[in-house]
N, C-alpha and C positions, 0 to 999 in steps of 0.2 A: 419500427423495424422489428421482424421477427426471424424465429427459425422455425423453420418444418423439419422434423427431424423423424426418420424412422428408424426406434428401438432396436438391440437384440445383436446387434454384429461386434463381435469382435474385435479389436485396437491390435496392430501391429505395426510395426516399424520403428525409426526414431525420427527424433523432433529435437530438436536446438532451442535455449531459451534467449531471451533476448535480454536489454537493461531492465533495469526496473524500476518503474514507476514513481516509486517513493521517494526511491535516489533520487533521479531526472529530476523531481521536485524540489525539493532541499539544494541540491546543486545550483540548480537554474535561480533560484531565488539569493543564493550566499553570492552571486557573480554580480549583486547589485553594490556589493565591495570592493568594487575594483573600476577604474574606468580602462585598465588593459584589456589586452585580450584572453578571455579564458574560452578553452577546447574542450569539449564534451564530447569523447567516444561511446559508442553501444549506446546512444540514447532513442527511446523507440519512439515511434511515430502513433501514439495512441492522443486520443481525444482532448486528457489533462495536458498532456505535454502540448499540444498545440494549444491548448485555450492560455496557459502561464506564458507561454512564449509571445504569443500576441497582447496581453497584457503589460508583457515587459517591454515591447515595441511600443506600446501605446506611452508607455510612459517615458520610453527614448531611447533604452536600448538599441543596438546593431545587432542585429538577428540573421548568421546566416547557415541555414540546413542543405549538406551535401551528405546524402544518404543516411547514414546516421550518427553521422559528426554535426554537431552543432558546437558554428564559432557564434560568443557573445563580448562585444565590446558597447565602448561607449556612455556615456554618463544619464543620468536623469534630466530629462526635461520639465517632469512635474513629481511633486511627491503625492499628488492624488492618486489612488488606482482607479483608473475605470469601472464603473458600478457591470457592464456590461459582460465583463472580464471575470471582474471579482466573486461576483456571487456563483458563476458556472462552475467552481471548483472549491474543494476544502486547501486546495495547494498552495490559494493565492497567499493566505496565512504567513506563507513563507517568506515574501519580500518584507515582513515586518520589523524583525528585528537585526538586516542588514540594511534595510533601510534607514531608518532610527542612527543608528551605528553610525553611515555615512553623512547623511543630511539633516541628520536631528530634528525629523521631523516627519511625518505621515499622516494621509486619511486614506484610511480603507474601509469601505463596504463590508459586511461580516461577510466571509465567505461561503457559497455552496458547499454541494457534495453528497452524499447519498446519505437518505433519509434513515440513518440507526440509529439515532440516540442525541444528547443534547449536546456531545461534544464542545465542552462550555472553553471560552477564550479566557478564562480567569485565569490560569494558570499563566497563558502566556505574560497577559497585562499583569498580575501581579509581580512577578520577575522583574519587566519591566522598571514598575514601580520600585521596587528594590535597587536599580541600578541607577534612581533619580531621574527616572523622565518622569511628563506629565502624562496624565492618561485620562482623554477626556472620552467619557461615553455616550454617544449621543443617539440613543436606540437602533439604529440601521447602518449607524456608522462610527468607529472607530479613529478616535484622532489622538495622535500620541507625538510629543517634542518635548526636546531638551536634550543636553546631553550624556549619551551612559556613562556612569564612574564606577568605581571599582568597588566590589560589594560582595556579603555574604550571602546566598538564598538556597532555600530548600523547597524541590517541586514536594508538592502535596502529592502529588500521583510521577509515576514515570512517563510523561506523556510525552511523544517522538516527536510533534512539531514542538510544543514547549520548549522541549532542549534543545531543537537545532535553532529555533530563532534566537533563544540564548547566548546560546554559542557564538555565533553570529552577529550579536550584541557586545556580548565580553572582548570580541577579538580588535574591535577599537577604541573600545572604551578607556577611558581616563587611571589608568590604575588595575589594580588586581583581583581580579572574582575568584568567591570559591562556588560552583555550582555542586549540591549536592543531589542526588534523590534522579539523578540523570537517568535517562531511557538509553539503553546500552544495545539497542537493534542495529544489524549490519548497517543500515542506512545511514546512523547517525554516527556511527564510527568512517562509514567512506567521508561523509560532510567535515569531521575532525583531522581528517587525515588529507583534503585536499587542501583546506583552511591550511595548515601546516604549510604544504608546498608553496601555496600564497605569500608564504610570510608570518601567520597567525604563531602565538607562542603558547601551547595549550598543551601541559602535563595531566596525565592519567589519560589516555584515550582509551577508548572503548571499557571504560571503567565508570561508574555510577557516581564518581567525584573528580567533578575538572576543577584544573588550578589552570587561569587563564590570565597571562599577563596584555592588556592592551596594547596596542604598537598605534605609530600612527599613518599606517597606510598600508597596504596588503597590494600587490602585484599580478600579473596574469601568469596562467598556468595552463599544463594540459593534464586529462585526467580521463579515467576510464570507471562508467558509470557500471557498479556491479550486478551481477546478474539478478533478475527479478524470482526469490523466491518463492512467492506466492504462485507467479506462472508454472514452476518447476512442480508445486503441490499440484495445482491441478493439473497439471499432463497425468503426471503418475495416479491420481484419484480417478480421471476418469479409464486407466488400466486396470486398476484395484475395479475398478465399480463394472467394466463392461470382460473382464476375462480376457484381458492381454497379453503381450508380449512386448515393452516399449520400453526400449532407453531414451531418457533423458538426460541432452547432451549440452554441455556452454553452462550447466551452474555449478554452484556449491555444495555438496551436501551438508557442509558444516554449518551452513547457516541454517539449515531447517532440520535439525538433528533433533527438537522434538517430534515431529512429525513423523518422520521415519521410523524412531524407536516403537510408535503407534503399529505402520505398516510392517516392520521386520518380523513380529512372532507371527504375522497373519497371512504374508504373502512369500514369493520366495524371492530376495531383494538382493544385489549385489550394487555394491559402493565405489566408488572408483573419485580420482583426486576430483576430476570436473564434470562425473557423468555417474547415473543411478539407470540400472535395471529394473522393471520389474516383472514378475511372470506371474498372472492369476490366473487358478485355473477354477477357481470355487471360491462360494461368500463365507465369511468367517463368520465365526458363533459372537457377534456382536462385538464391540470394542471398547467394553468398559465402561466405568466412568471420567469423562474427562473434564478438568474446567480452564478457560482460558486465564491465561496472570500474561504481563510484558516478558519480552525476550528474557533470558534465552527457554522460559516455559512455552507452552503450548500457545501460538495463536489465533486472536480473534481473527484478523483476517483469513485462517484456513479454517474457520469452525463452520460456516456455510458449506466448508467441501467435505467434511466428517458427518455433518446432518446427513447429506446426500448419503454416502458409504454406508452411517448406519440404518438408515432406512431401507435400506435396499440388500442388509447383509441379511442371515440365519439366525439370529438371536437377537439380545436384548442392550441396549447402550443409555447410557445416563450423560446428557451434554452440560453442562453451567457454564452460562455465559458471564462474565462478568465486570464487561468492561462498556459495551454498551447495550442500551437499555432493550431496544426495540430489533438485536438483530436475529434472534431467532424466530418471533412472531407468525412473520411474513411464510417464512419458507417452508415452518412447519404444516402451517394452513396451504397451500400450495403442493406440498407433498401428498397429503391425505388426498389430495382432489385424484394424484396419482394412486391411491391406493395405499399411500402409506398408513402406519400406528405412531403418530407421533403425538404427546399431550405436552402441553406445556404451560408451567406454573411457576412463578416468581424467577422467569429468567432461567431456569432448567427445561432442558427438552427430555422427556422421558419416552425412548424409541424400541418400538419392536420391530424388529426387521422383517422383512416380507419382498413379496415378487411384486414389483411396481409395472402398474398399467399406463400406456399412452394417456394425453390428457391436456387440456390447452390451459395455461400459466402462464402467468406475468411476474416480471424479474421488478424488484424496485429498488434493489440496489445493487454496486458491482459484483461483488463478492456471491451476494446470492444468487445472481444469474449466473455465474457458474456456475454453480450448484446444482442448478436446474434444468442448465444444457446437459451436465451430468447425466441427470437421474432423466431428462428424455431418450438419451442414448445407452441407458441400462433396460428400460422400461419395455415392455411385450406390446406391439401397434406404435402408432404414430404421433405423435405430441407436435403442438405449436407453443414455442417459449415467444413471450411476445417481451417490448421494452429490454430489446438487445444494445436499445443506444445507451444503456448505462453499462453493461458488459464493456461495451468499446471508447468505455474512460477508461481501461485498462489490459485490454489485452489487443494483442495485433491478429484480427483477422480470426476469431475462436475458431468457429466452424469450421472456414478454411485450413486451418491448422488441423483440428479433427477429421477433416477430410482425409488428408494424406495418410492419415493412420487407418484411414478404411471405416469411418464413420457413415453414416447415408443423412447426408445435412445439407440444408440448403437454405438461404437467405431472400426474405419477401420485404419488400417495403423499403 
């Protein structure tokens, strides 16, 4: 699937953001703790979310979607994941450590997800291993039993599935965890905080050391999946990037407050409790140097849509990546074909900003094909961004979306 996109018009209007993705994930996967019923509001209708959802049906879930409530009941039929399922997403990750939790016992296939880095699963299984299950590895697949008991561990890194499957783990387990070294991203603070409503008994939330007492059985709930900030970045990047006028309306700006503080000296920005202005009328003298670290710093997920901006600004930007290996690469090579100055060396993108030309690109992972829809709609002539079917494991409808705003975009394939 592609876009045909013709460069150079202007963004006006507003746009609503919808759930987000990350949540939907983590949620939908913690509901394997429970055989009640748990209610998922705001959850979008994107690609990952169908493939987890079907996965969790395959394995015996009641699955049922009326717009964008999705009710989930009902127990496991197998503690296998479907290889067919699993591998299609990094999301699947997720039923690991509520599954364990409930059935003391799993094989999952290492999951999918777009090609950035080694995103390695030691974190999760070593945690695991901490909490006294068995973790057998058997090259293409993951098989893990016994039961969790209560234990001290420290993540080596803050990584956001690692600590919700944690989490997720600790909340039935036999006794008291202390999790330290936790990823403290909205996402994993909603996951904490529905756990709670369940039943779960979990001190410090949204704090980098949980003290979680296991229970033994967790109950159904209803809950509201928070808004997707990443979608909120890119609305507003591609305002910054094409010379707009666009509120973005339905999110937080607290959760992307690094981001912002980026856009505030460069564009003219107005903040509001659930909604962001912004008005561009000119490209900025570059935006520094930035480099990616876990919440509440700058993130990897938005560093594909600051490539884009600063290739495309008046001056000179410094990016370091540093969380996964492979995710500036791609886009920078892909940019240049537009006309960009982008060089990049041990994981830094070194950018000079310039007037980007139409240009036919290929997206290969989500993040970055934003990016790229971007920079074909900031761009002078007409671009084809091809490998939109990765774009749409996470956004609803991009183009369409930029349409309303006065984009000239259309979809082939």
């Amino acid at each position: 699937m592609e876009y045909i996109i013709s460069g150079g018009k202007p963004l006006k209007g507003e746009i609503a953001v919808y759930g987000a993705k990350n949540c939907a994930l983590a949620l939908l996967g913690a509901t394997v703790l429970t055989d009640e019923e748990v209610v998922l509001h705001n959850c979008p209708d994107i690609v990952d979310v169908r493939n987890l959802i079907c996965l969790l049906k395959a394995m015996g879930k009641t699955i049922v979607r009326s717009q964008d409530t999705v009710t989930v009941s009902g127990t496991l039929t197998t503690i296998c994941a479907p290889k067919e399922y699993a591998t299609l997403l990094r999301g699947s990750a997720l039923i690991l450590g509520s599954t364990i939790a409930k059935y003391h016992q799993i094989a999952l296939p290492l999951p999918g997800g777009c090609a950035i880095g080694a995103r390695p699963m030691d974190i999760h299984l070593c945690g695991l291993e901490a909490l006294g299950v068995e973790v057998l590895d058997a090259g293409d697949m993951v098989s893990c039993r016994g039961v969790p008991r209560g234990a001290s561990y420290r993540l080596r890194l803050a990584s956001v599935g690692a600590t919700e499957n944690l989490i997720c783990a600790c909340s039935l387990a036999k006794g008291t965890s202390t999790l330290e070294g936790c990823a403290t991203e909205p996402e994993v603070v909603a996951l904490e905080r529905m756990l709670i409503k369940m039943g779960a008994k979990i001190e410090g939330v949204g704090g980098s050391i949980l003290h979680i007492c296991g229970v033994d059985s967790l109950y159904g709930t209803e809950f509201d999946i928070i808004p997707d900030r990443i979608v909120a970045a890119t609305y507003l990047s591609a305002a910054a990037a094409c010379c707009g006028d666009v509120t973005v309306t339905k999110c937080r700006p607290q959760d992307m407050d690094a981001f912002l503080r980026l856009l505030e000296p460069r564009f003219q920005l107005s903040c509001f409790s659930d909604a962001v202005r912004i008005v561009s009328r000119s490209q900025p003298h570059g935006y520094g140097r930035v480099t990616t670290a876990p919440y509440p710093f700058f993130p990897t997920d938005m560093q594909s849509l600051l490539l884009t901006l600063a290739a495309c600004s008046d001056g000179d930007s410094v990016i370091e990546e540093t969380l996964f290996e492979n995710r500036l690469a791609h886009n920078a090579t892909q940019l240049n074909c537009m006309g960009g100055e982008v060089i990049v060396k041990n994981n830094i993108a070194f950018v000079r900003g310039r007037k980007l030309h139409g240009a036919n690109v290929v997206a290969k992972d989500l993040r970055g094909g934003a990016g790229l829809v971007i920079a074909a709609m900031t761009a002078e002539g007409v671009s084809k961004v091809d490998g939109i079917e990765h774009v749409n494991r996470g956004y609803v409808d991009l183009g369409g979306m930029f349409k309303t705003l006065g984009a000239d975009i259309r979809s082939r394939g």
